[in-house]
C-alpha positions in Angstrom: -22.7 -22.6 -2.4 -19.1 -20.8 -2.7 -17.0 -20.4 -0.4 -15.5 -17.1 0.6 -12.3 -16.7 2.6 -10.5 -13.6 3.8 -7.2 -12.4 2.6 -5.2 -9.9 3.8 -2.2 -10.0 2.2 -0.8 -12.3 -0.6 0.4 -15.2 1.5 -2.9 -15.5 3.1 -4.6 -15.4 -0.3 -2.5 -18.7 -1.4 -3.9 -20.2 1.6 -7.2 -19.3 1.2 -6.9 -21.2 -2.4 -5.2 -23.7 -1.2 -7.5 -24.8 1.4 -10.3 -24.8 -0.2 -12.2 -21.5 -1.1 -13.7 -20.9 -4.7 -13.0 -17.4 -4.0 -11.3 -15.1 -1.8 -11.9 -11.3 -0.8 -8.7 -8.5 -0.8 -8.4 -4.6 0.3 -6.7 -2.1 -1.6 -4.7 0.1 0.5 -6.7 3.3 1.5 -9.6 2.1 0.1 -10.9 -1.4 2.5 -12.0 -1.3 5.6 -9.8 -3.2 7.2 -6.6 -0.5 6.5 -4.3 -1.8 9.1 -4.7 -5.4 6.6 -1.4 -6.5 5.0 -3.7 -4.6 2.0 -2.8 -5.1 -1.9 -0.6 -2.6 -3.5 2.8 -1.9 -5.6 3.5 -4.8 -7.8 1.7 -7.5 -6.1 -1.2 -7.9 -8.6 1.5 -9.7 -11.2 1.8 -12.4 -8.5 -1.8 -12.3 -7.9 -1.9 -13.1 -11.5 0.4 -15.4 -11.1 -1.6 -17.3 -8.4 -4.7 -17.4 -10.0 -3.1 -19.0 -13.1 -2.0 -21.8 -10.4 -5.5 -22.1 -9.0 -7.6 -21.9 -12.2 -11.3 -21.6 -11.4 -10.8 -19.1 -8.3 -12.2 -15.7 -8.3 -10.8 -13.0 -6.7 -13.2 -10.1 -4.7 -12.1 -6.9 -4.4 -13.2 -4.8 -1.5 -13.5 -1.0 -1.7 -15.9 -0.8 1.2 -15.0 2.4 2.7 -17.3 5.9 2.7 -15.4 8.1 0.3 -14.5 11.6 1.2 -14.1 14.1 -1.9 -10.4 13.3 -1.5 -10.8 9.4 -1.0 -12.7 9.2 -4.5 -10.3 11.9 -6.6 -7.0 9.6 -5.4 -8.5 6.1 -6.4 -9.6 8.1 -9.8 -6.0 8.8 -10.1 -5.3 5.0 -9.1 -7.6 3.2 -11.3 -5.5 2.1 -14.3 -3.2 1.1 -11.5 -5.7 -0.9 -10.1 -7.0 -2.4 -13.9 -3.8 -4.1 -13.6 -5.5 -6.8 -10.7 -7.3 -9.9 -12.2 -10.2 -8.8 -10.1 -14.1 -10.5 -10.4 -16.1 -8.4 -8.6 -16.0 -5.0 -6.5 -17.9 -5.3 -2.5 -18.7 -1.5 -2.4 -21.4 0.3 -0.1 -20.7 4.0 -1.3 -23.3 4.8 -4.5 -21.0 7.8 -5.1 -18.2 5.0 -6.4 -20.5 3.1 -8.7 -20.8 4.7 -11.8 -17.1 5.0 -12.1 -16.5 1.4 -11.2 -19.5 0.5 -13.8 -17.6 3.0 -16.5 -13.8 1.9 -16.0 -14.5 -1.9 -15.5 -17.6 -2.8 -17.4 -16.7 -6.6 -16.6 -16.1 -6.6 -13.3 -19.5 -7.6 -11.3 -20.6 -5.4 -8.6 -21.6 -6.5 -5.0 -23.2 -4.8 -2.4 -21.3 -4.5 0.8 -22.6 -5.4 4.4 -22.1 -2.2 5.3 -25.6 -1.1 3.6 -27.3 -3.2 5.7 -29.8 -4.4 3.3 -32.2 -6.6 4.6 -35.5 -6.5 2.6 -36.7 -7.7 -0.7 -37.4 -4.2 -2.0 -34.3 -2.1 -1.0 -32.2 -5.8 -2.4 -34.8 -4.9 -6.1 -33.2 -1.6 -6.2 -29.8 -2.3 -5.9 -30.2 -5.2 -8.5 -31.6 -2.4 -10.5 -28.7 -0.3 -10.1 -26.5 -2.8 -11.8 -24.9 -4.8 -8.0 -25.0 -8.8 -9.2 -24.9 -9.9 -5.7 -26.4 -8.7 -2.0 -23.9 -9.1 0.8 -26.8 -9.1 3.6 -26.6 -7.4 6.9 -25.8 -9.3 9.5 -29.0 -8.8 11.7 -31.4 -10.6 9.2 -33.1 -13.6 10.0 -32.8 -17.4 7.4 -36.8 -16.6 7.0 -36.2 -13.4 5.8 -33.2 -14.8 3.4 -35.3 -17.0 1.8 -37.9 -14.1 1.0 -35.4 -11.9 -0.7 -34.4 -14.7 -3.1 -38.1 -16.0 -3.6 -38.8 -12.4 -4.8 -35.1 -12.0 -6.6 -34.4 -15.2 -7.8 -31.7 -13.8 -10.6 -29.9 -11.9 -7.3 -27.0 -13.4 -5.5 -27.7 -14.1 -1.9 -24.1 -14.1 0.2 -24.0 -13.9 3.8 -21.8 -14.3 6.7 -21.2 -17.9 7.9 -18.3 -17.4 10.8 -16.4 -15.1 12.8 -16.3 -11.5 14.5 -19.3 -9.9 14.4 -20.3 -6.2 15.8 -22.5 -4.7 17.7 -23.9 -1.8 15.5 -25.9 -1.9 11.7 -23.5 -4.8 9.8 -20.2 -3.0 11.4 -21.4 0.7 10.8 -20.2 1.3 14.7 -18.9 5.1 15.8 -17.1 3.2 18.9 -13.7 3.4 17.8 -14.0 7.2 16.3 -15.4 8.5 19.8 -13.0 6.8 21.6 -9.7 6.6 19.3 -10.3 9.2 16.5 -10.0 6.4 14.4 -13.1 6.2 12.3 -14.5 2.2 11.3 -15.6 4.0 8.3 -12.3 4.4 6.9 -10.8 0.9 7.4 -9.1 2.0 11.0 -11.5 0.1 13.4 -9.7 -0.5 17.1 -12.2 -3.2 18.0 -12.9 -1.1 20.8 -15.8 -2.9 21.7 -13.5 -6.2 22.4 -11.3 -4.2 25.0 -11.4 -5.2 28.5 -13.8 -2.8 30.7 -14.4 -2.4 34.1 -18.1 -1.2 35.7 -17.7 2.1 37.7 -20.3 3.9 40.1 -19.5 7.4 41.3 -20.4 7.5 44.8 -21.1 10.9 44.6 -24.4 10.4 42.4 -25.5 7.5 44.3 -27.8 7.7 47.2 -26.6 4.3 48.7 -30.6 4.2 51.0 -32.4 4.5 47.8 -30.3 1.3 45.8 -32.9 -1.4 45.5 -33.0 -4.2 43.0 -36.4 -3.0 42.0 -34.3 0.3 41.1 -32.1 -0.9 39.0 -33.2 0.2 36.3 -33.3 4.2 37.6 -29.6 3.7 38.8 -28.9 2.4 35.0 -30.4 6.0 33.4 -28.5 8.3 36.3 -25.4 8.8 34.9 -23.7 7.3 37.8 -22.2 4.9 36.2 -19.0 4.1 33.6 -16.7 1.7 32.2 -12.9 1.7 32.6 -10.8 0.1 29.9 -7.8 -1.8 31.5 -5.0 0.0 30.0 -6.8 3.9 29.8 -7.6 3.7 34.3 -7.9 7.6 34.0 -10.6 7.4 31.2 -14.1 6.8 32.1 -16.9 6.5 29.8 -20.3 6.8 30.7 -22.8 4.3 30.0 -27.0 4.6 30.0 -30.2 2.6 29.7 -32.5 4.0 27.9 -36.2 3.6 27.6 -36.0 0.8 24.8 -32.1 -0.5 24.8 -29.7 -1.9 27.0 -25.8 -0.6 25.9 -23.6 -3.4 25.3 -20.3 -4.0 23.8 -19.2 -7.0 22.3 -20.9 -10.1 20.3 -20.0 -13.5 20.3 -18.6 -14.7 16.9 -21.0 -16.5 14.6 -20.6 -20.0 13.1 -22.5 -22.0 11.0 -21.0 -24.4 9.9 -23.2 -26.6 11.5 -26.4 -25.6 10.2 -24.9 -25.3 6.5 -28.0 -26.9 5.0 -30.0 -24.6 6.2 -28.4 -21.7 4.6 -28.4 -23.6 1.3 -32.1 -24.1 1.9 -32.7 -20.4 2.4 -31.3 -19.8 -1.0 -27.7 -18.3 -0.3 -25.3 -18.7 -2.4 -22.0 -17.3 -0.9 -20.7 -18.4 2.5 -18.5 -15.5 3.6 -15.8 -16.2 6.5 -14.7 -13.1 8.1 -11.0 -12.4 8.8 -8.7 -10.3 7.0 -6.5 -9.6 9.6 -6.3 -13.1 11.2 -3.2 -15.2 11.1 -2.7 -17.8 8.1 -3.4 -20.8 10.5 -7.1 -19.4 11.1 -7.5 -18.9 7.6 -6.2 -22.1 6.5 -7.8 -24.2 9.3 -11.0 -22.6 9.0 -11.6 -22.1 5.1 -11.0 -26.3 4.9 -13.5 -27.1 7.9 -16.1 -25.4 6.0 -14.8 -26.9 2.5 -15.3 -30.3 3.9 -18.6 -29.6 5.8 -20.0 -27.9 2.1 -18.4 -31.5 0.3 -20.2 -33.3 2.7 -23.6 -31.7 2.4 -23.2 -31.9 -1.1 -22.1 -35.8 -1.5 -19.0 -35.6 -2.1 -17.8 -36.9 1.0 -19.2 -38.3 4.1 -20.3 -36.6 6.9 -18.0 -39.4 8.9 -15.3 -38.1 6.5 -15.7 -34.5 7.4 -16.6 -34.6 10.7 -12.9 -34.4 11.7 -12.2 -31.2 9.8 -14.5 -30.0 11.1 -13.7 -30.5 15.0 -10.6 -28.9 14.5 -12.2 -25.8 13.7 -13.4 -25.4 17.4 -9.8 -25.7 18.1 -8.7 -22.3 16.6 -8.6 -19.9 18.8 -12.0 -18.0 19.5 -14.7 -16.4 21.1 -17.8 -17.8 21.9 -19.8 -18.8 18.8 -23.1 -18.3 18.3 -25.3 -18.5 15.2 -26.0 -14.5 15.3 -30.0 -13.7 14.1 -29.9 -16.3 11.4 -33.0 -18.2 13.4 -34.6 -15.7 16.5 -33.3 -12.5 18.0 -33.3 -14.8 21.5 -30.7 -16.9 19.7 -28.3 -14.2 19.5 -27.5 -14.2 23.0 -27.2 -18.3 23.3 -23.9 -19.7 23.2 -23.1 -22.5 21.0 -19.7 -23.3 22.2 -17.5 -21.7 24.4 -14.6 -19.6 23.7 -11.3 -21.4 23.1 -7.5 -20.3 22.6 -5.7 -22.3 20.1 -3.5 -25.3 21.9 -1.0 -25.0 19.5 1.1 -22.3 17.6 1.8 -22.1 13.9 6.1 -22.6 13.8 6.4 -22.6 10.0 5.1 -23.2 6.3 6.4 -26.1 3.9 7.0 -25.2 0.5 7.5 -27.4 -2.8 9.7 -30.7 -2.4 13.2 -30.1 -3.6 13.9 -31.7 -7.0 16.7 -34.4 -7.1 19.7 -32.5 -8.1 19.2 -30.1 -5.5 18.6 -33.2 -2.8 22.0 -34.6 -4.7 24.0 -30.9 -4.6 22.9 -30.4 -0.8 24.4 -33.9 0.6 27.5 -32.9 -1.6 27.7 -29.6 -0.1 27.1 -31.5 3.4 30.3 -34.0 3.0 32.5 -31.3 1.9 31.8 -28.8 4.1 32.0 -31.6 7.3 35.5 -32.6 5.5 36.6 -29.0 5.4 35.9 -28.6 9.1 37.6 -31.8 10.4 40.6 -31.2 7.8 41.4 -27.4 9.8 41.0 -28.9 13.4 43.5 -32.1 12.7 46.1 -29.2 10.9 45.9 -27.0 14.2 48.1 -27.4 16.7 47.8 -29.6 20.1 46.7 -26.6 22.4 44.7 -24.9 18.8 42.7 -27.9 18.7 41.6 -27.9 22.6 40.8 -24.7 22.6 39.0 -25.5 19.6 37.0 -28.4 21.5 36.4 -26.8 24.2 34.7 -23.7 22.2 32.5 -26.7 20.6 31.8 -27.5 24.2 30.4 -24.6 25.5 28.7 -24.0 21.8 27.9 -26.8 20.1 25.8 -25.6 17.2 29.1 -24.8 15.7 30.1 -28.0 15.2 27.2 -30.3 13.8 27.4 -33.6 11.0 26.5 -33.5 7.3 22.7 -34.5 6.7 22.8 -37.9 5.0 20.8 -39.7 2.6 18.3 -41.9 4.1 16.0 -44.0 1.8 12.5 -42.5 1.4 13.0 -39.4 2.7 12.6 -36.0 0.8 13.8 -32.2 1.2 11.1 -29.5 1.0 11.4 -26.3 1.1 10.7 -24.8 4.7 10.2 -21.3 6.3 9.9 -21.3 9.7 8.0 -18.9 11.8 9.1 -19.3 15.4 11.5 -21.3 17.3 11.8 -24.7 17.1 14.1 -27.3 18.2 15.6 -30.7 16.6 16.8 -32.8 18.5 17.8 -35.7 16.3 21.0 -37.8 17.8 24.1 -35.7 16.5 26.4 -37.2 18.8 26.2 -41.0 17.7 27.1 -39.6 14.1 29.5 -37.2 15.1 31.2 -39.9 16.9 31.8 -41.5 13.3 32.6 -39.3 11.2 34.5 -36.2 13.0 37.5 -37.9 13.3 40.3 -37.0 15.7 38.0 -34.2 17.2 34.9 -36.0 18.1 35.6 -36.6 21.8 34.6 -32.7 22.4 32.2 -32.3 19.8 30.5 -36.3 21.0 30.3 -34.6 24.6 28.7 -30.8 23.8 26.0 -32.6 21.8 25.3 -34.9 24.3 25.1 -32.9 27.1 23.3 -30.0 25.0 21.0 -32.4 23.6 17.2 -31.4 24.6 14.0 -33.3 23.9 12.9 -31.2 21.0 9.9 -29.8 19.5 7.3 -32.9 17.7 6.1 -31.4 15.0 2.7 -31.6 13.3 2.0 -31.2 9.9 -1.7 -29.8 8.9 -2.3 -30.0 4.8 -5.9 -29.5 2.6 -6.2 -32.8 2.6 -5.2 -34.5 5.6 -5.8 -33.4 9.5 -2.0 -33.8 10.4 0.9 -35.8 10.8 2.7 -36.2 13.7 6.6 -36.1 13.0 8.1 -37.5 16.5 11.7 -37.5 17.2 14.2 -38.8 14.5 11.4 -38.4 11.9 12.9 -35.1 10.6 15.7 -33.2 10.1 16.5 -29.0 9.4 19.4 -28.6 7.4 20.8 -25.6 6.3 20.8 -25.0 2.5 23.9 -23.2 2.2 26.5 -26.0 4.0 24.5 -28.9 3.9 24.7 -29.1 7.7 22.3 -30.0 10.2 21.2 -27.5 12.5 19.7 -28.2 16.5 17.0 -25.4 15.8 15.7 -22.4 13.6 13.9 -19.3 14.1 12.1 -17.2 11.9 14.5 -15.5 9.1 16.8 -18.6 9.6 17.4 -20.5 5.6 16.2 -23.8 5.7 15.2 -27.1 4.4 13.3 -29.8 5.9 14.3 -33.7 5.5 11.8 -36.2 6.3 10.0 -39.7 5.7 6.6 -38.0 5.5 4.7 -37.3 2.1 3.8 -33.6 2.7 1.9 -31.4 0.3 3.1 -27.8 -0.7 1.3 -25.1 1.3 1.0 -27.4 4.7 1.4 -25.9 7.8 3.4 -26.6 10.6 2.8 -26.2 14.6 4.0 -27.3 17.8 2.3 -27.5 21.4 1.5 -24.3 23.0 3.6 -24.7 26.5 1.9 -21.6 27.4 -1.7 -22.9 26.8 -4.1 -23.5 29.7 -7.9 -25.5 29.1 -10.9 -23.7 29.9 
């Protein structure tokens, strides 16, 4: 079966490769329906080019999901040999109104049928086939019995279905929530994820006859219009709610996962696991996309189960809501919980990028020496009172006065970008004591009293569950002095120095201090 990750913009699309999908599914801006998406425009398609080149093999989904107005479809005519220019594989479309164009202007690009049709028979699946779509994207609501009838009587079509994440309550998505309540229509890519707010039950006391409130009328109180929910931050908004003869109004589903019960799904005949997430941070993408690689290597040999089980663990550490496995088995199913919701315990702090070749490892320890040099050369030329002035502005901020990074065998630079804060705490004041020279009393003193703990780092690749880095096992060093540096923040130039073998593309994270266990 492929694998299919999400990928809202182009960073997340090198992690979706990187970890492990065969393919990965983008937006076009204006035209996906996930607009607020870091979606594809401009001159990005070179270096999606360029990334495809890198992962040879990976296809590249393109979706233009969204119901076209008259305006919609006469500006992505306009667009189109703009959008040529994208080394795309397929189109994930649900208005017919867009086909014939797509079918005219890229004759080689396949065509697959968005979940926003909510296909889920045999016969409505045959005339779509018909109409030229290579692959079904089924709706969400249909059952693994029902899978495996549409492919017995379509064998030639592509099966692909949702395997994990957020899933709504409405036809596959086709909700009118977020319009009524936000004028932002779901239909155009500007969802608010309304039904995920946080609503409080109101009665008006007015309407309600408190003698006549039994528990065997219930279900009158439910149709009486008396009562409303109140979202958390709109307390002046109410919205009334109803029970009618043959539904019960509710708001938000659990998120589905699978990737237990893969075999089954392969069973059924699918061929495409999808994973949904555009707008979900890199971590999720990364972290989730290799759980279900390893689980899909497993269940096809090429690992053990033993082997993948940890990968797989870790997924149920990303942060969630409660999974369930949706109406893949029984309706009754849909409301049973799998697993319980979880936040992450840790937070993504930064991305490694390629190790630095030699004679950038050799040019940074010269640029190190010479700029340490340069700084102990102007203190011991200042005057007596110059110089304790001088120390006692290292004193009070001792980040301006740090030692060279120096060479330590094994160890390697690598590229490094961080995200958040983190700190390094790595012993400056035992090798400022040697080498700074006639200042190193002051300098000694603010690092040692300014010296914290720091942050131990872990480092999550494809290929391995993490590495712990624990104090003294790494080192941030600033590129452009060859200094070492107690922390970084995002924005901050930076290269990492350490003894671990780390592969391009890992991820980096730290404990969550703010993070409480259910």
């Amino acid at each position: 079966m492929e694998l299919l990750s999400p990928a809202g913009n182009i960073d997340k699309l090198y992690y979706a490769y990187q970890y492990g999908a065969d393919a990965a599914y983008i937006g076009l801006k204006k035209f996906s329906l996930r607009a607020k998406a870091d979606n594809f425009y401009e001159d990005e398609y070179q270096k999606i080019i360029d990334l495809k080149k890198k992962f040879p093999g990976k296809r590249l989904h393109c979706a233009l999901n969204i119901s076209f107005h008259n305006r919609e479809l006469e500006d992505f005519i306009k667009n189109i040999d703009y959008f040529k220019q994208y080394p795309i594989d397929a189109f994930i479309v649900q208005d017919m109104g867009i086909v014939p164009i797509l079918q005219k202007e890229f004759p080689n690009v396949e065509l697959h049928l968005s979940t926003q049709v909510s296909c889920m028979n045999w016969r409505a699946a045959k005339v779509y086939k018909d109409m030229g779509f290579k692959r079904v994207v089924l709706g969400r609501e249909v059952s693994l019995n029902e899978v495996k009838e549409i492919k017995d009587h379509i064998p030639d079509l592509e099966i692909e279905c949702f395997a994990h994440g957020a899933m709504c309550i409405a036809y596959s998505g086709r909700c009118l929530m977020s319009a009524y309540m936000t004028g932002r229509s779901a239909q155009s890519g500007l969802c608010t994820h309304t039904c995920r707010w946080n609503f409080r039950l109101d009665a008006d006391a007015s309407m309600l006859d408190k003698n006549r409130i039994k528990s065997e009328e219930i279900a009158e109180l439910a149709r009486s219009g008396a009562l409303s929910l109140t979202e958390e931050s709109r307390p002046d908004e109410h919205f009334p709610i109803f029970e009618g003869d043959n539904y019960t109004a509710i708001l938000s589903s659990k998120d589905l996962c699978m990737v237990e019960h893969l075999a089954d799904l392969k069973a059924a005949g699918v061929d495409s696991l999808k994973i949904e997430g555009r707008m979900k941070s890199i971590y999720y993408v990364a972290l989730v996309t290799r759980a279900y690689r390893k689980a899909l290597d497993a269940l096809d040999g090429k690992i053990t189960e033993e082997e993948a089980r940890p990968y797989v663990d870790e997924l149920y550490q990303t942060s969630h809501r409660e999974f369930g496995t949706g109406f893949f088995y029984n309706r009754n199913d849909a409301n049973k919980t799998v697993s319980g919701a979880s936040n992450s315990p840790y937070m993504l702090c930064a991305t490694v990028g390629e190790e630095l070749p030699l004679e950038e490892a050799e040019d940074l320890f010269k640029k190190g020496q010479a700029s340490f040099a340069n700084k102990n050369e102007l203190f011991e030329k200042e005057v007596e009172a110059a110089q304790k002035a001088r120390a006692g502005q290292w004193l009070r901020k001792p980040d301006l006065c740090v030692p060279a990074v120096q060479r330590k065998e094994g160890w390697k630079f690598y590229q490094f970008h961080p995200l958040n804060h983190i700190n390094c705490a790595v012993g400056f004041e035992e090798q400022l004591k040697e080498e700074i020279g006639k200042g190193y009393e002051a300098s000694y003193a603010a690092q040692k009293a300014n010296k914290t703990d720091g942050d131990e780092l872990e480092f999550v690749g494809p290929d391995y569950l993490s590495k712990k880095a624990e104090k003294g096992q790494f080192r941030l060093v600033d590129p452009k002095s060859g200094l070492m540096v107690n922390w970084v923040s995002e924005g901050h130039a930076c290269v990492l120095y350490t003894n671990l073998n780390l592969d391009k593309g890992t991820l980096v994270r730290v404990k969550d201090p703010d993070y409480k266990a259910d």
